[in-house]
Structures are given as C-alpha cells and as structure tokens.
N, CA, C and O of each residue as an XYZ file, in Angstrom:
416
protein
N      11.452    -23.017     -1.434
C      10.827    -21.938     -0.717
C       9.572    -21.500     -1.477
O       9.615    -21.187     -2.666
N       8.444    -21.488     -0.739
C       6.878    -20.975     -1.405
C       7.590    -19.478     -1.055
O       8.370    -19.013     -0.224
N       6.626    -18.920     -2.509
C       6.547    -17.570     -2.855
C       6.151    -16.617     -1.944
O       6.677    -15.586     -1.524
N       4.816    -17.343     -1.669
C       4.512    -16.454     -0.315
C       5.071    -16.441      0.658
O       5.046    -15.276      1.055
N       5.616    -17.077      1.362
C       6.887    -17.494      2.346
C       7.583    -15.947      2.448
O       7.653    -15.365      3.531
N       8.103    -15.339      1.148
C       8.971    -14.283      1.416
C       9.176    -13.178      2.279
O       8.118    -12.573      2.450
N       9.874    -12.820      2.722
C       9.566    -11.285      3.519
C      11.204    -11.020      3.120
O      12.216    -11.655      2.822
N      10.596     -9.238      3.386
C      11.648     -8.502      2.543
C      13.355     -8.353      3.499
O      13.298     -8.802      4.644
N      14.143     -8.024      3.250
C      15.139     -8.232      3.878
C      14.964     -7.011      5.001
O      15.330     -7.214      6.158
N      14.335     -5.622      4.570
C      13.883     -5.035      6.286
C      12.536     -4.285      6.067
O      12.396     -3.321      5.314
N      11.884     -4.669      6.577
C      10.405     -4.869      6.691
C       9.840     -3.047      6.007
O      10.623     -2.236      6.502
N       9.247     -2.633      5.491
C       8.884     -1.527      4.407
C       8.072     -0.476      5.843
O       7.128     -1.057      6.377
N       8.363      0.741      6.334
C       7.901      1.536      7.445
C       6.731      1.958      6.298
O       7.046      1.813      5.117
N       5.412      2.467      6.620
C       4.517      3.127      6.083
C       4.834      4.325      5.224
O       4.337      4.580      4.127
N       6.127      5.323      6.173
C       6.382      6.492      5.502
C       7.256      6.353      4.477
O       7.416      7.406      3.859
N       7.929      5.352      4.044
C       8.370      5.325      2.770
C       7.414      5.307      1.709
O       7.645      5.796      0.603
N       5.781      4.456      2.196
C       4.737      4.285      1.188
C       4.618      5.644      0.723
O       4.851      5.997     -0.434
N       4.079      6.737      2.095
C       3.868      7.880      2.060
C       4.822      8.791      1.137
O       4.489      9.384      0.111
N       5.747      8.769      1.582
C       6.639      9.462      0.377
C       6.815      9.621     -0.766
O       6.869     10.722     -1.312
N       6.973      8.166     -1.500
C       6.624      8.120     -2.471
C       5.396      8.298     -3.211
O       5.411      8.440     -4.434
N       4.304      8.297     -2.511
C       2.628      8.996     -2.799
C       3.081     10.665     -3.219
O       2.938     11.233     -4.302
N       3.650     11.170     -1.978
C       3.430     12.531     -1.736
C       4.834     13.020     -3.271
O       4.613     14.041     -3.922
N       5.419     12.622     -3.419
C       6.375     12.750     -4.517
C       5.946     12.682     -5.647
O       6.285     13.571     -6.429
N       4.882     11.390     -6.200
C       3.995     11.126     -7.096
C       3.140     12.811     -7.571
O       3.184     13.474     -8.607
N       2.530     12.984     -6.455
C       1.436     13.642     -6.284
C       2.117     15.079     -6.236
O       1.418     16.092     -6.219
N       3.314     15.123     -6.218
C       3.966     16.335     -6.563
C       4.106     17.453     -5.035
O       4.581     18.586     -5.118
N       3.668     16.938     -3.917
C       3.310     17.329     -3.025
C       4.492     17.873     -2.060
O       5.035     16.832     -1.690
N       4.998     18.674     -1.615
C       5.347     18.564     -0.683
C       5.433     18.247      0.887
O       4.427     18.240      1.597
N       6.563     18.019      1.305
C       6.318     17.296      3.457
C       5.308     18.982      3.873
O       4.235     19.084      4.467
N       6.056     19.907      3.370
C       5.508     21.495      3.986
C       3.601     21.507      4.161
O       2.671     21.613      4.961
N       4.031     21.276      2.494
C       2.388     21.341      2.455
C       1.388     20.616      3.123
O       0.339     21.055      3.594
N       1.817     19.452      3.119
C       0.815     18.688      3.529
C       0.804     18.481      5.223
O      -0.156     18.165      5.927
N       2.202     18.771      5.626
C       1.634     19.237      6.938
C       0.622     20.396      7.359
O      -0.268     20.403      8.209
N       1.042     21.318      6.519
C       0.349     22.347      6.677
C      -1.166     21.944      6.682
O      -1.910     22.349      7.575
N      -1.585     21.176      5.716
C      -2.732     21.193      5.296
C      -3.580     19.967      6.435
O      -4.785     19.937      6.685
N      -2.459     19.004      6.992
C      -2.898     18.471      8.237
C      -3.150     18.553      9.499
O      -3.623     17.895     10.426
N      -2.418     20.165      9.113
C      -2.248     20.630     10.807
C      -0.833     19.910     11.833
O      -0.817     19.731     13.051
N       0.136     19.646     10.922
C       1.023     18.932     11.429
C       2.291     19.943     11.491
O       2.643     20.649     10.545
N       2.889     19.896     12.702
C       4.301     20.633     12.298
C       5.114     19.435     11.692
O       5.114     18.222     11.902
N       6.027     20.533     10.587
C       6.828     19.696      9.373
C       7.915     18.822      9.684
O       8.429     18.089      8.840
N       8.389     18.903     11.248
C       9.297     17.854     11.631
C       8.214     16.615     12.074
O       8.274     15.789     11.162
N       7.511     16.281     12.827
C       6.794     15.357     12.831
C       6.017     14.585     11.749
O       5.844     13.375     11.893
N       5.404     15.422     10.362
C       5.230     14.822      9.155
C       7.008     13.964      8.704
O       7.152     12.866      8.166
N       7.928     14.769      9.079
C       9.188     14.453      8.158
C       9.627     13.173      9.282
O      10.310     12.333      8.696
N       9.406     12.854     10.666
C       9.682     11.630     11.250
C       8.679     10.781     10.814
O       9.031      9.712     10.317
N       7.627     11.013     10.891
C       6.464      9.744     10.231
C       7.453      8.994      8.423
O       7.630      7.877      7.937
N       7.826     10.459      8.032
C       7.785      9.627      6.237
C       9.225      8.985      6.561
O       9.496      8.161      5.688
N      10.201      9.092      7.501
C      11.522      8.712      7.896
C      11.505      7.486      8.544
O      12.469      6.722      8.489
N      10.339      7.199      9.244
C      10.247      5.744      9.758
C      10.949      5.797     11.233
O      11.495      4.862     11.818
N      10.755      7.397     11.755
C      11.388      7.741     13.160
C      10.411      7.559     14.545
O      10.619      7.354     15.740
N       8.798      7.827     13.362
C       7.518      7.576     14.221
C       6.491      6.459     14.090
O       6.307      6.157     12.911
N       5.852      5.839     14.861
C       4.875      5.201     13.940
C       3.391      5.632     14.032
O       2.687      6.217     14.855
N       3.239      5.074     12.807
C       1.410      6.043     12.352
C       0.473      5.392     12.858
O       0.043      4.269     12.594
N       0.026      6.499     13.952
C      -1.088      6.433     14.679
C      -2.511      6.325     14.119
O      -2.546      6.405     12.892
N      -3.716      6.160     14.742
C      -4.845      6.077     14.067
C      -4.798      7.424     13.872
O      -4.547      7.844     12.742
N      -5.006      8.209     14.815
C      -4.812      9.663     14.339
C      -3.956     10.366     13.020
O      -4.381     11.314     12.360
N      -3.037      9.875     12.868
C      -2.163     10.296     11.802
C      -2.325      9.707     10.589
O      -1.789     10.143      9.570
N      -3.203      8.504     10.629
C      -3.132      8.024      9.570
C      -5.359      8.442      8.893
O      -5.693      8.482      7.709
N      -6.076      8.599      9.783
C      -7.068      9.666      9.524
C      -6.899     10.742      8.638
O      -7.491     10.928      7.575
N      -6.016     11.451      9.185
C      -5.318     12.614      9.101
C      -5.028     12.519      7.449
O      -5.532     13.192      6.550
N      -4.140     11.555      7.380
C      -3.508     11.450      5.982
C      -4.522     10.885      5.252
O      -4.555     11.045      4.032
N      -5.426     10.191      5.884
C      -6.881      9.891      4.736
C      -7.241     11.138      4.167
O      -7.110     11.472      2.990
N      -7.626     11.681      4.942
C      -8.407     13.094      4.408
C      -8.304     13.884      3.530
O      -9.017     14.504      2.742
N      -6.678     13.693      3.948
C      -6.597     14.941      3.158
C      -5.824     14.742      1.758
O      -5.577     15.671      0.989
N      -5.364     12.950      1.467
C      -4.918     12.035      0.303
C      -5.888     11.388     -0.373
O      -5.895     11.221     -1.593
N      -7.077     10.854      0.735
C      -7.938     10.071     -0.029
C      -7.163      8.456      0.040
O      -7.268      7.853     -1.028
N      -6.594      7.883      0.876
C      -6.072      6.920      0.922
C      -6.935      6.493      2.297
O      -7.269      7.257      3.202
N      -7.248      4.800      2.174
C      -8.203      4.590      3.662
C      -7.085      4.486      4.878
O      -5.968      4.026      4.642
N      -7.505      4.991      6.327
C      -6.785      4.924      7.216
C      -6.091      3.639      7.323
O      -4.916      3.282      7.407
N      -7.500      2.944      7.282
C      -6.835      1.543      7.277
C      -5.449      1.027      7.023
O      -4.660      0.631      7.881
N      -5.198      1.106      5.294
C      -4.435      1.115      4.459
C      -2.967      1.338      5.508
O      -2.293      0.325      5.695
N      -2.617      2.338      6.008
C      -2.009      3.366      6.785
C      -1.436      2.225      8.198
O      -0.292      1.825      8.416
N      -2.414      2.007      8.787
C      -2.583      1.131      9.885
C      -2.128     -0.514     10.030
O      -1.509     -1.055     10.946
N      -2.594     -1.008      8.959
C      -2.301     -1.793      8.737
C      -0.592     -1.934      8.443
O       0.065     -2.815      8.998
N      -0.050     -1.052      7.599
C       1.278     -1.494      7.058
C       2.250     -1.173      8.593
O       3.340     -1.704      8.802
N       1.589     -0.228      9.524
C       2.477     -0.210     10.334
C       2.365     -1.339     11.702
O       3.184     -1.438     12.616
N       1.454     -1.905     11.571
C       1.268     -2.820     11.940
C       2.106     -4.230     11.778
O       2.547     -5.057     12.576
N       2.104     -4.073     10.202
C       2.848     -5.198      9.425
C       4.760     -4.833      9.996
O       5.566     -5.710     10.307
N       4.957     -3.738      9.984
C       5.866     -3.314     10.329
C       6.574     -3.802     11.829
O       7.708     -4.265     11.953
N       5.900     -3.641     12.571
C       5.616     -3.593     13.588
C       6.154     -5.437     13.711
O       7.218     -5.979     14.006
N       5.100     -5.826     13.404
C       5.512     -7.254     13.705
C       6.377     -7.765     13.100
O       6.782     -8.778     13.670
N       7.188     -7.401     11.599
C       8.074     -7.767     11.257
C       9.536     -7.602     12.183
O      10.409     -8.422     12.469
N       9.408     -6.523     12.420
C      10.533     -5.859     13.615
C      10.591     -6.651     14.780
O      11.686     -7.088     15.132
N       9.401     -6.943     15.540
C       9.013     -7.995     16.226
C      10.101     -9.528     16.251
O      10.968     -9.882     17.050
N       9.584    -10.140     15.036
C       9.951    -11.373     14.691
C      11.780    -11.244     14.544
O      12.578    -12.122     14.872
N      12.085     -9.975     13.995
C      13.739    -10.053     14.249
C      13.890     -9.950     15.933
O      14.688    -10.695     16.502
N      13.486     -9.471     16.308
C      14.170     -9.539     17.813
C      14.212    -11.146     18.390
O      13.200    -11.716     18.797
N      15.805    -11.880     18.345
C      16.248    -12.821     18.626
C      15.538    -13.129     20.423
O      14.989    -14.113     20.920
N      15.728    -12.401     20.716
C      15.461    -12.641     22.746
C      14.342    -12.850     22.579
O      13.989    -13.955     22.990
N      13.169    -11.917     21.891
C      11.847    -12.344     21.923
C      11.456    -13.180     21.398
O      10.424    -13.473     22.001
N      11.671    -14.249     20.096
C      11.491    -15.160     19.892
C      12.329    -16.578     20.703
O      12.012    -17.713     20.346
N      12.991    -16.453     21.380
C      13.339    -17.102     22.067
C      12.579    -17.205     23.752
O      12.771    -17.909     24.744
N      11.831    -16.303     23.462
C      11.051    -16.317     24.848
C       9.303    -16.987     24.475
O       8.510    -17.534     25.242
N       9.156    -16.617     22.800
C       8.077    -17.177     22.390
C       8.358    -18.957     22.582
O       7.812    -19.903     23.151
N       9.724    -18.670     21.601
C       9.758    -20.504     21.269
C       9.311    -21.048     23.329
O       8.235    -21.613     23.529
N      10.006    -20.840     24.210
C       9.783    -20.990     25.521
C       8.178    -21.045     25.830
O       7.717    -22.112     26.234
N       7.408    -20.039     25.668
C       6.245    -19.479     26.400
C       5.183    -21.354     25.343
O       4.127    -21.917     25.632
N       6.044    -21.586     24.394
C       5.249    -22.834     23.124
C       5.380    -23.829     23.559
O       4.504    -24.686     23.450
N       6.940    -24.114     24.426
C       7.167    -25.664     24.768
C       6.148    -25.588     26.017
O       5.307    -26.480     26.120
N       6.201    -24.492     27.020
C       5.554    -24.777     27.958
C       3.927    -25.046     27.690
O       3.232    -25.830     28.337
N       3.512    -24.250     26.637
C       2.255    -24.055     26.694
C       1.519    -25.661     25.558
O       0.337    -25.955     25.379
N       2.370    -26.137     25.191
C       2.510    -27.362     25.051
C       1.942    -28.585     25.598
O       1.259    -29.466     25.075
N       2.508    -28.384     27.082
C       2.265    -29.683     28.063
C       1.061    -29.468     28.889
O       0.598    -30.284     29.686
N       0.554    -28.177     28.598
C      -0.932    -27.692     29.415
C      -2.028    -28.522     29.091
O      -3.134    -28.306     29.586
C-alpha cells in the first residue's frame, strides 16, 4: 500500500479542525460566536460536525481567526467526498454510470 493511498478510518469534519484552534487559542464556542455574529448553538453544530461550513461561515471564521476561508472550504469539501465514497449504492451506481460510459 503507497503512503499516499491512505485515508483515515472516518474522514476529519472541519469543526473538529476548528475546535481544536479555538481551544489552542484559549477561546471560547460563546465568544466567538458572539464575535461572529453567530448564535452559540449553530457555532456548537458547525464544531460538532452537525453542519457543514458554508462559504459564509467559513469567511466568517477567517476574519475573525485569521485562517483563509479557503482552508475552511476545502476540508469540508474533502469531507464531503470522503462520506461520498462510503456510500456503497452510490458507488455502485458510479461503477455502472463507468461500464456504460465505457462503450460510448
């Protein structure tokens, strides 16, 4: 098995990144909603992996962390498609949509 090959046994949600930033940084979920303009249950589903981070939300958390949106976007993205690739039916509809698109 190549190294790079790996993926993790369940794919890493953004708001765990976040959490552990905001823990680092000594920060609290309160505060920094506050300071985003976020009510504190919706900051606390983003870092729970209940929501996923929007361009908006992840702006948001640039600003006011100094981390690029991007950054933000991207992992839920990565997320996103990892979650993706477990769903058995949907890859079974890919492997399908390949044989056909195959003989075109």
């Amino acid at each position: 098995m190549i190294a790079n090959n790996l993926t993790p046994h369940e794919p890493t949600h953004p708001g765990e990144i976040l959490r552990e930033e905001i823990e680092y940084r000594g920060i609290s979920q309160t505060r920094l909603a506050n300071e985003i303009g976020l009510k504190v249950s919706l900051l606390n589903e983003l870092i729970n992996g209940k929501r996923d981070f929007t361009i908006e939300y992840a702006l948001m958390i640039e600003a006011a962390l100094g981390i690029d949106a991007d950054f933000w976007i991207n992992l839920q993205n990565n997320y996103n498609k990892a979650r993706a690739k477990r769903d058995k039916s949907l890859m079974a509809r890919l492997a399908n949509i390949r044989r056909v698109a195959a003989v075109l």
